[in-house]
Backbone as a printed PyTorch tensor [residue, N CA C, xyz], in Angstrom:
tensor([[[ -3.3390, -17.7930,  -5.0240],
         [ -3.4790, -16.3800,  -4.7430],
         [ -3.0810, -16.1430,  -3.2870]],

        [[ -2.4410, -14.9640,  -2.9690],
         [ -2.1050, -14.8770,  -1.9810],
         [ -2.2120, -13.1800,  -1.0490]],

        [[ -2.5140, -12.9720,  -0.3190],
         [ -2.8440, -11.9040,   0.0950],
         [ -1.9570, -11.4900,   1.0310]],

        [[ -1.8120, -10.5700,   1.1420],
         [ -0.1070,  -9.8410,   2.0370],
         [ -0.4910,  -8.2770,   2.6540]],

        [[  0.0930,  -8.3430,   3.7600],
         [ -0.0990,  -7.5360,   4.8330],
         [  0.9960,  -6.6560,   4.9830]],

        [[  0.9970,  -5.3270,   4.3830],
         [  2.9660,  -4.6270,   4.7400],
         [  2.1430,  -3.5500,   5.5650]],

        [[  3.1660,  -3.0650,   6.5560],
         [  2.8600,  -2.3250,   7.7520],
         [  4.4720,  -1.1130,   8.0720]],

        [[  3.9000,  -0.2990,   7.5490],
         [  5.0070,   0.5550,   7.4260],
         [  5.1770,   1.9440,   8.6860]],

        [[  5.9990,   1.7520,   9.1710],
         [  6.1060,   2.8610,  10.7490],
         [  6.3180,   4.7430,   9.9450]],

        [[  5.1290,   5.5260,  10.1870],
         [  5.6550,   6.7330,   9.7570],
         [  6.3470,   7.0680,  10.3940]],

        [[  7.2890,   7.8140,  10.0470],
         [  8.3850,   8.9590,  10.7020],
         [  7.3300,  10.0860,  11.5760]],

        [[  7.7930,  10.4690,  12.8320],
         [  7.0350,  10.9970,  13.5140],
         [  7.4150,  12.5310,  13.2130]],

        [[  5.9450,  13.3740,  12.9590],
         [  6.3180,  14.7180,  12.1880],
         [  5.8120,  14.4410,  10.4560]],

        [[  5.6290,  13.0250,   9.8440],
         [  5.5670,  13.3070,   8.3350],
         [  4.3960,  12.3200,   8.1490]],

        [[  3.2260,  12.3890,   9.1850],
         [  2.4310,  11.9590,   9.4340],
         [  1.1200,  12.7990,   8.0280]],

        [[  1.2610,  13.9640,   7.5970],
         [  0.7170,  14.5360,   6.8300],
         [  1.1140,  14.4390,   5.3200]],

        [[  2.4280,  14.2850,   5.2100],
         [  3.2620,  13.5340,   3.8180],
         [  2.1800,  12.8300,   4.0630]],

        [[  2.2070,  11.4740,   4.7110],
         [  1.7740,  10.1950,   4.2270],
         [  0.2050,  10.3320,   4.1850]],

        [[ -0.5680,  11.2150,   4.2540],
         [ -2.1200,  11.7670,   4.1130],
         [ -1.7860,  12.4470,   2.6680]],

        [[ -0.8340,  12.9630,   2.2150],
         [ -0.4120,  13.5940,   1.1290],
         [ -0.4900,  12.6110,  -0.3680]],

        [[  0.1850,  11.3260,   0.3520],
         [  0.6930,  10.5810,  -0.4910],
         [ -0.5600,   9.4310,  -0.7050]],

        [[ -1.6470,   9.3470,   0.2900],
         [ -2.7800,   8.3690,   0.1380],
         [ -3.9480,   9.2090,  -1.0110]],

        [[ -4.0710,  10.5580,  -0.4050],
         [ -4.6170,  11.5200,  -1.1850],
         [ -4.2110,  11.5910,  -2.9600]],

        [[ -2.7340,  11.3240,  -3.2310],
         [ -2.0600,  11.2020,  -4.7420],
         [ -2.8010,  10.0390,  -5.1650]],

        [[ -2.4100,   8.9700,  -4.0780],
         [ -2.9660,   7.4390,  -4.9670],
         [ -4.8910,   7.7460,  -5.0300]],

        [[ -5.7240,   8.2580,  -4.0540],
         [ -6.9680,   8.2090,  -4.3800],
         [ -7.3180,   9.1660,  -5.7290]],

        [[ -6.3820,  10.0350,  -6.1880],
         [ -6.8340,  10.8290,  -7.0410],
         [ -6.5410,  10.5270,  -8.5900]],

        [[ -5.3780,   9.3480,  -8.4820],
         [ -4.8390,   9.0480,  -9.2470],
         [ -5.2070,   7.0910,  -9.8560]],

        [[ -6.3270,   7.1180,  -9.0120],
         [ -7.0010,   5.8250,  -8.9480],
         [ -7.1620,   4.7410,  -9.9550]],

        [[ -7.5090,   5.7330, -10.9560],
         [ -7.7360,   4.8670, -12.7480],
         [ -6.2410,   4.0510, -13.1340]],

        [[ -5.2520,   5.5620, -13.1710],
         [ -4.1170,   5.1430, -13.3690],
         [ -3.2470,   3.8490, -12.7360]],

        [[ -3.9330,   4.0010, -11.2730],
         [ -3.1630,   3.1340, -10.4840],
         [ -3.7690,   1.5440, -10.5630]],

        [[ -5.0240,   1.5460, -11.0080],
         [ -5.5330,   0.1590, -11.4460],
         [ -5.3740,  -0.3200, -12.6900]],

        [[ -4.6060,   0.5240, -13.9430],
         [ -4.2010,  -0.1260, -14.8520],
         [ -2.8440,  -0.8150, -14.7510]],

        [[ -1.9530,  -0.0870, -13.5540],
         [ -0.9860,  -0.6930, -13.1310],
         [ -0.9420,  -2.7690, -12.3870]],

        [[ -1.9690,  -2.5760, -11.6080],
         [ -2.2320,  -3.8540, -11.1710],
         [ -1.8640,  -5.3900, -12.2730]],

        [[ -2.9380,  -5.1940, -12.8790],
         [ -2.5540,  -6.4110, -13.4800],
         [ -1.3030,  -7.0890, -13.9540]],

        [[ -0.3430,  -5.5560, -14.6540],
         [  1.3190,  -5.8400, -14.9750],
         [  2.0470,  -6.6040, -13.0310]],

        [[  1.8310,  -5.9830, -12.4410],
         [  2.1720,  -6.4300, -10.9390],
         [  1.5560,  -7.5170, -10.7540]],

        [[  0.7550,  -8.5910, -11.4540],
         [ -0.0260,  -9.8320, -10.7700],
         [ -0.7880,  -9.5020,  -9.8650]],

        [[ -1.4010,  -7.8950,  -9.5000],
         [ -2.4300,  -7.7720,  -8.3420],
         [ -3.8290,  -8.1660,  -8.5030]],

        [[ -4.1580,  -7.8710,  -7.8970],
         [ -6.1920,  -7.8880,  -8.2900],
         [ -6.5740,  -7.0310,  -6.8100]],

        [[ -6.1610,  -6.4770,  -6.2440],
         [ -6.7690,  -5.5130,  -5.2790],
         [ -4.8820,  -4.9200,  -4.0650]],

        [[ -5.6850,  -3.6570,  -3.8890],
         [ -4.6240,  -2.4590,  -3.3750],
         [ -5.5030,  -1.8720,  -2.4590]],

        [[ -5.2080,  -2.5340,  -0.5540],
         [ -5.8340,  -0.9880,   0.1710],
         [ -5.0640,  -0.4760,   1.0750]],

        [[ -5.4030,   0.3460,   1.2400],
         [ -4.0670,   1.4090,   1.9570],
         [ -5.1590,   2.0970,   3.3410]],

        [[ -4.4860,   2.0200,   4.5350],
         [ -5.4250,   2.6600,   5.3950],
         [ -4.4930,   3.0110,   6.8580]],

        [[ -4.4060,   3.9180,   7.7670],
         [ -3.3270,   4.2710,   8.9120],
         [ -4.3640,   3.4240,   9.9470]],

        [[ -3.3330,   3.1170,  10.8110],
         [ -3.5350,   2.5600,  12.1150],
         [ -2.2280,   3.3680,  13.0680]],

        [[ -2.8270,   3.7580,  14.6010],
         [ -2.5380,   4.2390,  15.2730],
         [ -2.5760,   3.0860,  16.3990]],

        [[ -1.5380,   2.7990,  16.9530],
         [ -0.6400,   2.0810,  17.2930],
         [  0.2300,   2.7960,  18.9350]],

        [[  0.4800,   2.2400,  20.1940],
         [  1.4470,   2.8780,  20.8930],
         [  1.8650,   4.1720,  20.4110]],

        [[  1.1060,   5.1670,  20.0020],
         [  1.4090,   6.2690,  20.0910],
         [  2.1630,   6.8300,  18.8670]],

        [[  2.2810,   5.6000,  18.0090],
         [  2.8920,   5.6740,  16.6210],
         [  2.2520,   4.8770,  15.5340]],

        [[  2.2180,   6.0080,  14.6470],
         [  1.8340,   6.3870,  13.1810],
         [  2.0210,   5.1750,  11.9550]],

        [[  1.0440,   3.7870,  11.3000],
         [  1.5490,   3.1900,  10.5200],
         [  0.5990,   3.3890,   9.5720]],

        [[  1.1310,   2.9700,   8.3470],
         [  0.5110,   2.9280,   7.2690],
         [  0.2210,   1.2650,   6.9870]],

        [[ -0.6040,   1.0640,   6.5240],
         [ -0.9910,  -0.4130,   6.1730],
         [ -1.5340,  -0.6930,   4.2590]],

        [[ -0.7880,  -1.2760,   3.9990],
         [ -1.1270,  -1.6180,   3.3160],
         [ -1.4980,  -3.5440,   3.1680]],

        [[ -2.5070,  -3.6550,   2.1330],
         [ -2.9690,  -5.0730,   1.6200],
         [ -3.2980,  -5.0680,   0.4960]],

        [[ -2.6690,  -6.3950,  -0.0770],
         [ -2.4790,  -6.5630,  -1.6160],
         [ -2.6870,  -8.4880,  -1.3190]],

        [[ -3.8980,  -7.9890,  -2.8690],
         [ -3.7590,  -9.7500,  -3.5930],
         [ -2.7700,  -9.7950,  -4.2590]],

        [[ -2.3200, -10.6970,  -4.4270],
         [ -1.2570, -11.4320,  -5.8960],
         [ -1.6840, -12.6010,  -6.1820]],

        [[ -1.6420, -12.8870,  -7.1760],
         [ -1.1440, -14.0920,  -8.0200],
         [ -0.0300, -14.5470,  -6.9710]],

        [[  1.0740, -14.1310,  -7.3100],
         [  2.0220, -15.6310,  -6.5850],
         [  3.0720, -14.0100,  -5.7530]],

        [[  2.6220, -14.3430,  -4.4200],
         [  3.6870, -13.3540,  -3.2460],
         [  4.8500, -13.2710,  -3.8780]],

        [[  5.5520, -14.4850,  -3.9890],
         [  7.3400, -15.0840,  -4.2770],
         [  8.1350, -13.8710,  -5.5840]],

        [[  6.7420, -14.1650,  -6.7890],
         [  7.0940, -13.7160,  -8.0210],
         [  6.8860, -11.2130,  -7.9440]],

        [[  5.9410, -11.4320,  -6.8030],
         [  5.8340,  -9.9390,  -7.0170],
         [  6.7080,  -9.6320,  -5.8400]],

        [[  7.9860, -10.3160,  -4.8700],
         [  8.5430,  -9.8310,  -3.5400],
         [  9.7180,  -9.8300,  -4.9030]],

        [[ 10.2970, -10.7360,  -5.7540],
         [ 11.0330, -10.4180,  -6.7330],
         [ 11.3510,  -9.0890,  -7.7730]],

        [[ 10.6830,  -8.8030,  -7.5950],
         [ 10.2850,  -7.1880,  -8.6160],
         [ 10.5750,  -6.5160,  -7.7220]],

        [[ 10.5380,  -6.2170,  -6.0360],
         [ 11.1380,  -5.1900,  -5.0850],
         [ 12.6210,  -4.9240,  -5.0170]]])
């Protein structure tokens, strides 16, 4: 099992998109955990960090095997 760290830079100005888009996945929650298992996940968290004055999104994910779910991107 392997656990993975993606760190994504918002575009400065679409800082509220991406509050938009965390807001879709919390509302859409059920749906998005029946998805997991087809992906080899077992956990999805999503949270912003403020950074030098710039905007990231963070995400962390378990997998089963990193190699086999960086393949599916």
């Amino acid at each position: 099992m392997d656990i993975v760290l993606w760190r994504m830079r918002i575009k400065d100005g679409k800082e509220e998109r991406a509050q938009e888009w965390i807001a879709f996945l919390q509302e859409h929650q059920e749906e998005g955990n029946k998805t997991l298992k087809n992906e080899k996940e077992h956990l999805e968290i999503y949270f912003f960090n403020q950074e030098n004055g710039a905007a990231y999104l963070m995400q962390t994910t378990t997998v089963s095997e990193f190699s086999s779910a960086m393949s599916r991107m």
